[in-house]
ZAVONU-463358 format. One line per 4 residues: number of its first residue (from 1); for each residue x, y, z of N, C-alpha, C. Coordinates in nm, 2 decimals. Layout:
residues N
NUM = X Y Z X Y Z X Y Z; ...;
end
This chain:
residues 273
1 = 0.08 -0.12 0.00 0.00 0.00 0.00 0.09 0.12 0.00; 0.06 0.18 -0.10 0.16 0.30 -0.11 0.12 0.42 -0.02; 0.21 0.48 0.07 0.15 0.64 0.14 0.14 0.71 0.10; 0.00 0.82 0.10 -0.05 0.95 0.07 0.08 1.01 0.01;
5 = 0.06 1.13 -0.09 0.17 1.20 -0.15 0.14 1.31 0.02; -0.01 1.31 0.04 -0.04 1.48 0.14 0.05 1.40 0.25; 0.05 1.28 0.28 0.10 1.27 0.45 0.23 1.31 0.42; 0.28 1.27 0.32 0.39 1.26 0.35 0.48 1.43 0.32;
9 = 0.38 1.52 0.25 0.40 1.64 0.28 0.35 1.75 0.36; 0.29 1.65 0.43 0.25 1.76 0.58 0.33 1.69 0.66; 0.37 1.57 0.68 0.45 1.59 0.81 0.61 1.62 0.80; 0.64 1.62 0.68 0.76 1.67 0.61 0.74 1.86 0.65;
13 = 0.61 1.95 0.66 0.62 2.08 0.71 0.59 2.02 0.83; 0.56 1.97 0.89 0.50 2.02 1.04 0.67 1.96 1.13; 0.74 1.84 1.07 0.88 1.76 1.11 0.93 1.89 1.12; 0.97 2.02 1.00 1.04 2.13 0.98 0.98 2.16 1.13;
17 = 0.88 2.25 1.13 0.85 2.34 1.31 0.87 2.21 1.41; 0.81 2.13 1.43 0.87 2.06 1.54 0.98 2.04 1.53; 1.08 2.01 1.47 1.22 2.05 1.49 1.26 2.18 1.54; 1.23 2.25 1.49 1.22 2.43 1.51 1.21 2.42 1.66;
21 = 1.12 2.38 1.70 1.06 2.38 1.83 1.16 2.26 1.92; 1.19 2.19 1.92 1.26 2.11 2.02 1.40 2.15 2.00; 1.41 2.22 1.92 1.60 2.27 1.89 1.59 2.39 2.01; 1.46 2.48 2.03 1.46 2.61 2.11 1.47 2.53 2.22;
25 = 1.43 2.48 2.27 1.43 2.39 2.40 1.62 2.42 2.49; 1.68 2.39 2.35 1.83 2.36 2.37 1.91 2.53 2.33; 1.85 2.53 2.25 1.92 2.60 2.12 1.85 2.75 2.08; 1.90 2.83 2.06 1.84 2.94 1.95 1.95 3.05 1.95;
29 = 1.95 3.08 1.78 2.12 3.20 1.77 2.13 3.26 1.89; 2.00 3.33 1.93 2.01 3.48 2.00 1.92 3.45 2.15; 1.99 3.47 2.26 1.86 3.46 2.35 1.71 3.54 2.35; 1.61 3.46 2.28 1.49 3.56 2.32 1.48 3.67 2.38;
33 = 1.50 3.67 2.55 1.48 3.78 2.64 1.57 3.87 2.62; 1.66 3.87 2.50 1.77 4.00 2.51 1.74 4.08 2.41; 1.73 4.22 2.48 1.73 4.32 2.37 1.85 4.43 2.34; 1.84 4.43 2.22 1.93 4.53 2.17 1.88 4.66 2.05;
37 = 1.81 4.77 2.15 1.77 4.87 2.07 1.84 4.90 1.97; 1.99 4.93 1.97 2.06 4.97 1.90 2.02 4.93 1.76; 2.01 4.81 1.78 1.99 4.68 1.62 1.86 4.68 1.58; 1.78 4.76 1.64 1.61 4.74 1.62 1.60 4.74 1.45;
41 = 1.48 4.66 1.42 1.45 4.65 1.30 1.61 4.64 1.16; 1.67 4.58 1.21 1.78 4.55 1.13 1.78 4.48 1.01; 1.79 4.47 0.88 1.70 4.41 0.76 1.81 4.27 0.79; 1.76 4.14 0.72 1.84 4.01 0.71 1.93 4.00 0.73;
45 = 2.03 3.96 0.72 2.20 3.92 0.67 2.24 4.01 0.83; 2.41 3.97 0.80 2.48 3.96 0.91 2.46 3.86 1.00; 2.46 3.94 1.14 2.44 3.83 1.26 2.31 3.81 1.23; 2.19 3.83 1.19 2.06 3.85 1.19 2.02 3.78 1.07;
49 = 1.99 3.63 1.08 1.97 3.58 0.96 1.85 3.61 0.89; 1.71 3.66 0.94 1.56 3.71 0.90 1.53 3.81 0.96; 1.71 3.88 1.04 1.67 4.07 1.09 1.59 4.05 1.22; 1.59 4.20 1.28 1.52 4.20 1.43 1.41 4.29 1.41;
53 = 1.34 4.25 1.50 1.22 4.35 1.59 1.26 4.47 1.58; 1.13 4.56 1.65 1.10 4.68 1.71 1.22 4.68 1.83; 1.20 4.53 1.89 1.27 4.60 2.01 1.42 4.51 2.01; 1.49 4.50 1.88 1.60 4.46 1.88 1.65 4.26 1.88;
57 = 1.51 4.23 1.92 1.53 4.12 1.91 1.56 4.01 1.78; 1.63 3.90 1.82 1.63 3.81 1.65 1.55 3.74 1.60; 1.50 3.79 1.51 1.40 3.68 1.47 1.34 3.56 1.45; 1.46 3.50 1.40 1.47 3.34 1.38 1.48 3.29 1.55;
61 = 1.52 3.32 1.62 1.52 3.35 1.73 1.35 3.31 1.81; 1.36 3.41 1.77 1.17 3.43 1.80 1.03 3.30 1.72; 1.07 3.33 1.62 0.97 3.21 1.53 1.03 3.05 1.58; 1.16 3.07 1.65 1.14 2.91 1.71 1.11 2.85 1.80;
65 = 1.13 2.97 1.88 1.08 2.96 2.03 0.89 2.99 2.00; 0.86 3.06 1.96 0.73 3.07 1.90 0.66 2.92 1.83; 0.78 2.89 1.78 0.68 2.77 1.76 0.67 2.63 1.86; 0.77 2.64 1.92 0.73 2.58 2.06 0.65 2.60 2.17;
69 = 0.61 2.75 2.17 0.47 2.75 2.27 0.39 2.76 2.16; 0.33 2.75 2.03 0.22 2.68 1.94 0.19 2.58 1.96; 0.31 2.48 1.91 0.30 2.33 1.94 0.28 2.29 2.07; 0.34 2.35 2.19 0.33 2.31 2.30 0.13 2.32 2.37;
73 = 0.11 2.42 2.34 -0.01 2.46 2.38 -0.14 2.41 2.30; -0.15 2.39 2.17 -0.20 2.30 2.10 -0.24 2.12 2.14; -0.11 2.09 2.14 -0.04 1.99 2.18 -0.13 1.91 2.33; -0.07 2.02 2.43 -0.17 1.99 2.60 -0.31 1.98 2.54;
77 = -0.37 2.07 2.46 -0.54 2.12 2.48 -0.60 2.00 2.42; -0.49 1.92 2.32 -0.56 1.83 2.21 -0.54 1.68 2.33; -0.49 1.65 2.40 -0.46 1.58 2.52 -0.57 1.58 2.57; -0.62 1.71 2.65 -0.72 1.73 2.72 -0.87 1.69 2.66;
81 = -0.84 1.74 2.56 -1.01 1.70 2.46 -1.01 1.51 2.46; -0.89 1.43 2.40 -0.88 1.33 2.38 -0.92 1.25 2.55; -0.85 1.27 2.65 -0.86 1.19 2.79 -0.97 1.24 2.86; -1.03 1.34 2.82 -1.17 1.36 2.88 -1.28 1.33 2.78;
85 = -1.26 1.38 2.62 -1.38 1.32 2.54 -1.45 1.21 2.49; -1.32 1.18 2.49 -1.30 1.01 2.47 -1.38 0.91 2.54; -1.35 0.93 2.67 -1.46 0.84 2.77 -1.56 0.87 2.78; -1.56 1.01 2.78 -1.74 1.07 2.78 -1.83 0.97 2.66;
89 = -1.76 0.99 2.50 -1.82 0.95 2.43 -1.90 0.83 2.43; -1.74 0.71 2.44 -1.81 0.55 2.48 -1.90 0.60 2.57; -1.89 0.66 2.67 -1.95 0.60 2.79 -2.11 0.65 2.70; -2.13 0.76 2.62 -2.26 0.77 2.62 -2.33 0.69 2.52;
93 = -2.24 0.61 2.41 -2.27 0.52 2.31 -2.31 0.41 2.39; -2.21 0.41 2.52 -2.26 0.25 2.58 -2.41 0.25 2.62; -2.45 0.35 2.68 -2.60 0.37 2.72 -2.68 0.45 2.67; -2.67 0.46 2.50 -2.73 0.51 2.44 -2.89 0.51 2.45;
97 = -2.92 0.65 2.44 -3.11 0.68 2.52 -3.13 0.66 2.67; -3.03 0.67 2.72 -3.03 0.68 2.89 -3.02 0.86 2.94; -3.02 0.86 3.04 -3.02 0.98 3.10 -2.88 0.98 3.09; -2.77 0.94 3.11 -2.65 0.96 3.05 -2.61 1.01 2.94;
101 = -2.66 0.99 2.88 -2.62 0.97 2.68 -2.71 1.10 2.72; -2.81 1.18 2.76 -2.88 1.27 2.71 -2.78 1.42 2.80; -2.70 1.35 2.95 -2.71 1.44 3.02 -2.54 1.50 2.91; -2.47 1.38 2.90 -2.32 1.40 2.84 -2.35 1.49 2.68;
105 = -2.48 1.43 2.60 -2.43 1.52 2.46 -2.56 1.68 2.47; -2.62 1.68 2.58 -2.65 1.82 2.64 -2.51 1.92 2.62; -2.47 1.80 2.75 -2.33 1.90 2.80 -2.19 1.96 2.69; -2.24 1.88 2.57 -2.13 1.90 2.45 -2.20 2.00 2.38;
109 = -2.31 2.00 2.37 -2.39 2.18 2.32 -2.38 2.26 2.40; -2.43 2.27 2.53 -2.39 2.36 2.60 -2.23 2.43 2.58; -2.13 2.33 2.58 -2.00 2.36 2.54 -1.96 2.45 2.39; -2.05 2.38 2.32 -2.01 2.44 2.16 -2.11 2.59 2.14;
113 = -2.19 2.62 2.26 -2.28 2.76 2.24 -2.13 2.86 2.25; -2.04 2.80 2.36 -1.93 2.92 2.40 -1.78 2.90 2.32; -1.80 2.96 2.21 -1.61 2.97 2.13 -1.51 2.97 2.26; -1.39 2.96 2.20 -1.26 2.91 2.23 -1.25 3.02 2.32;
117 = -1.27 3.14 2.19 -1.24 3.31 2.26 -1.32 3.34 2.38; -1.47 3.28 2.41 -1.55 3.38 2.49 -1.51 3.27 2.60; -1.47 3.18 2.58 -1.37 3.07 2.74 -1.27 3.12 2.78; -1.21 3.18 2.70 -1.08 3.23 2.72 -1.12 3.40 2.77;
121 = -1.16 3.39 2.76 -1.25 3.57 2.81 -1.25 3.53 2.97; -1.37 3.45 2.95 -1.41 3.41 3.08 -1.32 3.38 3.18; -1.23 3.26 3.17 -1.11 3.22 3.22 -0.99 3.34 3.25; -0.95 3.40 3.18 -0.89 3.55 3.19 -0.95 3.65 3.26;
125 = -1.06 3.64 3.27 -1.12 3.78 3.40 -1.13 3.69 3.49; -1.09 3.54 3.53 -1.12 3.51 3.67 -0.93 3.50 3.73; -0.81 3.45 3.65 -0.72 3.45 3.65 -0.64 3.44 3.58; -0.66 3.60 3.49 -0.57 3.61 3.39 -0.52 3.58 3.28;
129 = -0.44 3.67 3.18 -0.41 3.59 3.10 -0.28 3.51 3.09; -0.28 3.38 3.05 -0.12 3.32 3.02 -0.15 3.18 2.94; -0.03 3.15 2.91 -0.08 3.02 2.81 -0.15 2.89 2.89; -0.18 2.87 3.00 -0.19 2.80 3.09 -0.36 2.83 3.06;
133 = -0.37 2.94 3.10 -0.53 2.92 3.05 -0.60 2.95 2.93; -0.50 2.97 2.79 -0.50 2.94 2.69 -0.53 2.83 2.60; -0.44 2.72 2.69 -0.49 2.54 2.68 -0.58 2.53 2.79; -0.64 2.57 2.86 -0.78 2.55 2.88 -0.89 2.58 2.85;
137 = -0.86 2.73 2.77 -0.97 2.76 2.68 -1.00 2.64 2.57; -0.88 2.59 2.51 -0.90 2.52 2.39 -0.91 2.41 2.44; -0.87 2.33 2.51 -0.91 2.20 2.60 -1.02 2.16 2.58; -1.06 2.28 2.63 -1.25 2.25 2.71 -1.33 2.26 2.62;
141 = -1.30 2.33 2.48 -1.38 2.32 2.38 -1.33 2.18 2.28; -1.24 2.13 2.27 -1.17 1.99 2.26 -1.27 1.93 2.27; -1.33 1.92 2.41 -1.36 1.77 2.48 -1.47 1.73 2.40; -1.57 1.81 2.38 -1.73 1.80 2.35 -1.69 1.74 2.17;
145 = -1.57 1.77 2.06 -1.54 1.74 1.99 -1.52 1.61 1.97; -1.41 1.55 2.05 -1.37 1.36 2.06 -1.51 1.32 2.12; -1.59 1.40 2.25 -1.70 1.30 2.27 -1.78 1.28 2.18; -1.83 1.36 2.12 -1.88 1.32 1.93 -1.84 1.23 1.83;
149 = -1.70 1.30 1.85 -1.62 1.18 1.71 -1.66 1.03 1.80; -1.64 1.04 1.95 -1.61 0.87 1.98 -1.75 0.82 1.99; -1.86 0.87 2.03 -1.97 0.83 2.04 -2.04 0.76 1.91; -2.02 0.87 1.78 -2.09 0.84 1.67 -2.01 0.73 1.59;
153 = -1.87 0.70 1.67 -1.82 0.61 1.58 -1.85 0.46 1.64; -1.87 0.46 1.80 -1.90 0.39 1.84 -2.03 0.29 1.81; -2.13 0.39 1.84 -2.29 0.38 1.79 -2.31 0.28 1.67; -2.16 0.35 1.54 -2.15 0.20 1.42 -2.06 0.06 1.47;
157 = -2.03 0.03 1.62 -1.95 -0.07 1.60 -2.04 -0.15 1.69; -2.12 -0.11 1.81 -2.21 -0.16 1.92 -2.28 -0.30 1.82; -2.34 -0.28 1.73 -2.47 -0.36 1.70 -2.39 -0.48 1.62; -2.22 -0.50 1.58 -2.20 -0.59 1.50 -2.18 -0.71 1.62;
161 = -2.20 -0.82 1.56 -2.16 -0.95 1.62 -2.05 -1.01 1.70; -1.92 -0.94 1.69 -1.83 -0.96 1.80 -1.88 -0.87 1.97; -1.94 -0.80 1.94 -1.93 -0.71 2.05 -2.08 -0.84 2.10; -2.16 -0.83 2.02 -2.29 -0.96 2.07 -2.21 -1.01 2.17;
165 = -2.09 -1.12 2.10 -2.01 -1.24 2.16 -1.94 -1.18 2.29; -1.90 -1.05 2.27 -1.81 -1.02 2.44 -1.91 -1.01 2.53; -2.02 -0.96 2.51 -2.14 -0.94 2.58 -2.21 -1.09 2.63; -2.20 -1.18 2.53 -2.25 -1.31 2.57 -2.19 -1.38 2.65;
169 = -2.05 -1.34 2.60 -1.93 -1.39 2.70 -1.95 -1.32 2.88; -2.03 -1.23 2.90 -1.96 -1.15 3.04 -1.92 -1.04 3.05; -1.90 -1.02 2.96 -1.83 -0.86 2.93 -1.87 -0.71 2.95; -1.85 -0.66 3.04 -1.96 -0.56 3.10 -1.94 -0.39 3.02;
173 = -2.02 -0.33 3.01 -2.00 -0.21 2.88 -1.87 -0.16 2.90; -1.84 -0.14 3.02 -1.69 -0.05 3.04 -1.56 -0.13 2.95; -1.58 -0.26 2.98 -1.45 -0.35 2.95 -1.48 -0.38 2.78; -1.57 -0.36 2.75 -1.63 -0.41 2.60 -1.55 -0.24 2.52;
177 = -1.60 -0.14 2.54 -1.54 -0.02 2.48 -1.41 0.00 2.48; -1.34 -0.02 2.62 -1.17 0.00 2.65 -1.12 -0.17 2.56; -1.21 -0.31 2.51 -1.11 -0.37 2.47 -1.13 -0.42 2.28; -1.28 -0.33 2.29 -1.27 -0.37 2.14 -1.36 -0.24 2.07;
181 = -1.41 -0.16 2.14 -1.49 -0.06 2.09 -1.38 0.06 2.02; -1.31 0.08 2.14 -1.20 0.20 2.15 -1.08 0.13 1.97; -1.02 0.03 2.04 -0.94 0.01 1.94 -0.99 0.00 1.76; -1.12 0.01 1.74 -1.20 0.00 1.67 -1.23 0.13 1.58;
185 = -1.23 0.23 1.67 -1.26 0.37 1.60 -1.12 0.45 1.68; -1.03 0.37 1.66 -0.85 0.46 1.69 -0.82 0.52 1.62; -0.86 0.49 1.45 -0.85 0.55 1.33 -0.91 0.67 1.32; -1.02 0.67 1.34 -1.10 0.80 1.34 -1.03 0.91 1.45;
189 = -1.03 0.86 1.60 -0.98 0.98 1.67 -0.82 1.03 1.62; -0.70 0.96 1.57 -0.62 0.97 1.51 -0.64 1.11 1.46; -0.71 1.09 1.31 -0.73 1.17 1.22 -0.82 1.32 1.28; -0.90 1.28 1.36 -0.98 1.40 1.47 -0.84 1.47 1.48;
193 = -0.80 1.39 1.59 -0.67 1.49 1.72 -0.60 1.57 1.59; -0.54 1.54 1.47 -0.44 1.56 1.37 -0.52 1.72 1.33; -0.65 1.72 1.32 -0.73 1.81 1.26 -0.74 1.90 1.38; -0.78 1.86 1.50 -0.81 1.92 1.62 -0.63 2.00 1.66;
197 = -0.55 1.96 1.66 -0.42 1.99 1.66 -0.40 2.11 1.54; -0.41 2.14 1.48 -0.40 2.22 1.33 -0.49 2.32 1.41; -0.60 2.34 1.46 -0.71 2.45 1.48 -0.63 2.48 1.59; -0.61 2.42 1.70 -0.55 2.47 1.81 -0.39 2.53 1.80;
201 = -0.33 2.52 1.71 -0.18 2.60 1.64 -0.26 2.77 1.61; -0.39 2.70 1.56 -0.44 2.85 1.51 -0.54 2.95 1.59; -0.60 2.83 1.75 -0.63 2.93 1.82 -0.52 2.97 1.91; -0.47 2.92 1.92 -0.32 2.99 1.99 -0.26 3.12 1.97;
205 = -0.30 3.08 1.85 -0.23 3.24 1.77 -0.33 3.29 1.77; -0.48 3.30 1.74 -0.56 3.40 1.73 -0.55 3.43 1.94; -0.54 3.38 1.99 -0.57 3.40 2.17 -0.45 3.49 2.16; -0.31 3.47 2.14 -0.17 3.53 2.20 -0.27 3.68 2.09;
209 = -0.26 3.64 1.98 -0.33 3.79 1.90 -0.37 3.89 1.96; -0.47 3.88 2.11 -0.59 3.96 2.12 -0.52 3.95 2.29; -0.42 3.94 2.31 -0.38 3.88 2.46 -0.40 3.83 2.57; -0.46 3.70 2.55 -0.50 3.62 2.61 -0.46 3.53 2.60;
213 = -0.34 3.46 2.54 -0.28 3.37 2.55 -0.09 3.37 2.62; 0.02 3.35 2.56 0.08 3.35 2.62 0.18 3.50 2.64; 0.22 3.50 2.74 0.26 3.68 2.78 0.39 3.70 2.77; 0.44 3.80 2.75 0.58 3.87 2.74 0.66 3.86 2.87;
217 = 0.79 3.78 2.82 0.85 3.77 2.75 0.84 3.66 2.70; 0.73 3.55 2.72 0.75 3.39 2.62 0.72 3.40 2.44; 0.77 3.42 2.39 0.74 3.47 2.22 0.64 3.37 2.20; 0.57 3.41 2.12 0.46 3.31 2.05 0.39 3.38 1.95;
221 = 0.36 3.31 1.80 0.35 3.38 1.65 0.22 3.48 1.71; 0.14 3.47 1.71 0.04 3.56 1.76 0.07 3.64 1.80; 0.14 3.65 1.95 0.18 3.78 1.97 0.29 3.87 1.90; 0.39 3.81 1.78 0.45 3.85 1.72 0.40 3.94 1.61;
225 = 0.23 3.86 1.52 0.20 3.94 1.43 0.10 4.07 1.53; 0.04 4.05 1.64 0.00 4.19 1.70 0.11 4.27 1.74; 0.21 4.26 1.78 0.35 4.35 1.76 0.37 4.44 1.64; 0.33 4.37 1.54 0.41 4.37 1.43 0.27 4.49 1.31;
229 = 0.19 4.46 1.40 0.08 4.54 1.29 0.13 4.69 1.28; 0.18 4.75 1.38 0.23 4.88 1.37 0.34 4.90 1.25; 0.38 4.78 1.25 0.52 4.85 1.15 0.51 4.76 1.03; 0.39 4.76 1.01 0.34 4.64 0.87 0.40 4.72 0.76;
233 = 0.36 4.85 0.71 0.37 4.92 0.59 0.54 4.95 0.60; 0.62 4.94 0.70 0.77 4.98 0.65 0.85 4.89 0.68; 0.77 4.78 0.79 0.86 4.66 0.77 0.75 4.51 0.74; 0.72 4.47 0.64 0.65 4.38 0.61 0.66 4.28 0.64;
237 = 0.79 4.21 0.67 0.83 4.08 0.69 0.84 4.06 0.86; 0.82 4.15 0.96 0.77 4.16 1.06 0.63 4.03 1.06; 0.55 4.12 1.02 0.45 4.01 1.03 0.41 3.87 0.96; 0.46 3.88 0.80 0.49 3.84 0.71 0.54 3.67 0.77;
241 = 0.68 3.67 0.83 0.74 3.60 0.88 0.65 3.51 1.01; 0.60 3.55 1.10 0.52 3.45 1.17 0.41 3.40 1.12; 0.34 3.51 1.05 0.22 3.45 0.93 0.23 3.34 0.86; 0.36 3.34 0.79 0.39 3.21 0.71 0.37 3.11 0.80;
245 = 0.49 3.12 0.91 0.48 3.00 0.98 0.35 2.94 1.02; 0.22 3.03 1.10 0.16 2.96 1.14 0.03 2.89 1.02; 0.06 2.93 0.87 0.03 2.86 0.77 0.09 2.75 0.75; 0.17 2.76 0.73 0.23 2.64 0.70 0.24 2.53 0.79;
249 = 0.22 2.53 0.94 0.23 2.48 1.03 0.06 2.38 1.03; -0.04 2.51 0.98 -0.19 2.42 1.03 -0.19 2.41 0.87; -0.15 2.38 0.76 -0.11 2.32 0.64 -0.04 2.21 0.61; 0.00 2.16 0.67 0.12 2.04 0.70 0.02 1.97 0.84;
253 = -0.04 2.02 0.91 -0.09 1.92 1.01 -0.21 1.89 0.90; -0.28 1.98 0.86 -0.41 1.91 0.73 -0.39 1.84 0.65; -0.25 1.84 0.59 -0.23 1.76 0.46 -0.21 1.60 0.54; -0.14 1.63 0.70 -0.13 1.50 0.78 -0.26 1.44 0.80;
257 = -0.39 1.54 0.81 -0.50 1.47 0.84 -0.58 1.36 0.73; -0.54 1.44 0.64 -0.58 1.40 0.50 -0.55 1.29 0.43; -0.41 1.27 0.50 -0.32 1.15 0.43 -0.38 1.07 0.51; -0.38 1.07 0.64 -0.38 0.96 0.76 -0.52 0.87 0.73;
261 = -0.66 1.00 0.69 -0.75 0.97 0.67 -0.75 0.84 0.54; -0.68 0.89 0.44 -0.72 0.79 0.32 -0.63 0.69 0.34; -0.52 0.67 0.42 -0.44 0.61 0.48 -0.53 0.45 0.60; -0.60 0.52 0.67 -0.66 0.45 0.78 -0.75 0.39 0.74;
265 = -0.87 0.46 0.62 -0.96 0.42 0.64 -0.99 0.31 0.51; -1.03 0.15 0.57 -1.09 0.14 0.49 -1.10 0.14 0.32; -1.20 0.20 0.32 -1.32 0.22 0.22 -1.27 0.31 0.12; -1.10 0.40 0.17 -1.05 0.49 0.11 -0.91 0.42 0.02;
269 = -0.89 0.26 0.10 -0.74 0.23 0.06 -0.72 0.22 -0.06; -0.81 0.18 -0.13 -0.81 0.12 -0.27 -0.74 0.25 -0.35; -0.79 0.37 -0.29 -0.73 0.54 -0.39 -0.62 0.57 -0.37; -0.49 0.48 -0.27 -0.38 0.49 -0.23 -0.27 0.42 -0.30;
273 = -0.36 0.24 -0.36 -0.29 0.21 -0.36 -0.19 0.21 -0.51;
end
């Protein structure tokens, strides 16, 4: 079975920033936190391989450490959706038309009436802004997501004839989901998280955007293009430069979703091979 041309060119960009990102961990030309007015706005070349900031800082510098609190923060929230939606879901497929199943996908509308931003509103006028409750803004809107994806995928695996036989066997709904339901629709949440991962790179950046996500001095692309809107018309590549990135970044996670999907599923292999 041959691999997607898209997987294998999204994770080829997204390899690029997570590299980016675990190299800052260790590594970056220029320490982020240092400024040097003198150099502000310095065009490319030299010591400055993509030029500095307003406030003297390096760029390349910044877009890598920037892409490590993207990935990082994304990364937690799509965790959070998966280890809390996940169970929710089975759990409401297992007792589909119960007061469960009605109280859990209530609770996933209620969740989807409030965006990312008006949680992160909320969350920020009770304690502030930082990336911390950045991934809980996006977390929380996560969950209600996998409990969907897991429920409706579940819902098609319940009525076939092996699950009959675990059930005939003794098998009580909890242990029937965690040993043949779950592994069943792994494909599906896969390709979710990969998609759900891709939107959270981009509420990240829309949150750090509007400041509500991560704070000064941690760089992060968002806060870099709201920096940067002031000095758009005389220095373009200010904004230009983290823009790209966080395209390219939920571009490469899509093309991963896309591959994985015609990859995983089924009913899709035969277009692969």
């Amino acid at each position: 079975m041959r691999v997607p041309v898209q997987l294998v060119l999204g994770a080829a960009l997204f390899a690029l920033f997570l590299g980016a990102a675990l190299l800052s961990l260790v590594w970056t030309p220029f320490p982020v936190t240092d400024l040097d007015i003198a150099a502000k706005l310095a065009p490319p070349g030299g010591g400055h391989l993509l030029g500095t900031d307003h406030l003297g800082r390096d760029m390349l510098s910044m877009l890598m450490a920037g892409a490590r609190t993207s990935i990082a923060v994304a990364l937690v929230a799509v965790g959070i959706g998966i280890l809390l939606g996940v169970p929710l879901g089975l759990a409401a497929a297992a007792r589909r038309g119960s007061l469960l199943d009605e109280v859990i996908m209530r609770g996933n509308d209620l969740i989807f009436a409030f965006p990312s931003l008006v949680i992160a509103i909320l969350i920020t006028a009770v304690f502030g802004p930082s990336a911390l409750n950045a991934i809980l803004a996006i977390g929380i809107f996560n969950i209600p997501v996998f409990a969907r994806v897991a429920r409706g995928a579940a819902l098609t695996v319940w009525p076939r004839e092996f699950i009959l036989a675990a059930r005939v066997a003794g098998k009580g709904a909890a242990l029937i989901s965690a040993e043949h339901i779950l592994p069943n629709i792994a494909n599906l949440l896969v390709v979710q998280g990969t998609i759900q991962f891709s939107m959270g790179v981009l509420a990240e950046a829309g949150l750090s955007y509007v400041g509500l996500g991560a704070q000064p001095p941690t760089p992060s692309w968002g806060r870099m293009l709201a920096d940067a809107q002031t000095f758009f018309y005389g220095y373009p590549r200010l904004a230009i430069l983290p823009g790209l990135c966080i395209v390219l970044t939920v571009l490469g996670l899509n093309l991963m979703g896309d591959g994985l999907r015609d990859l995983l599923d089924p009913r899709l292999r035969r277009n692969v091979r």
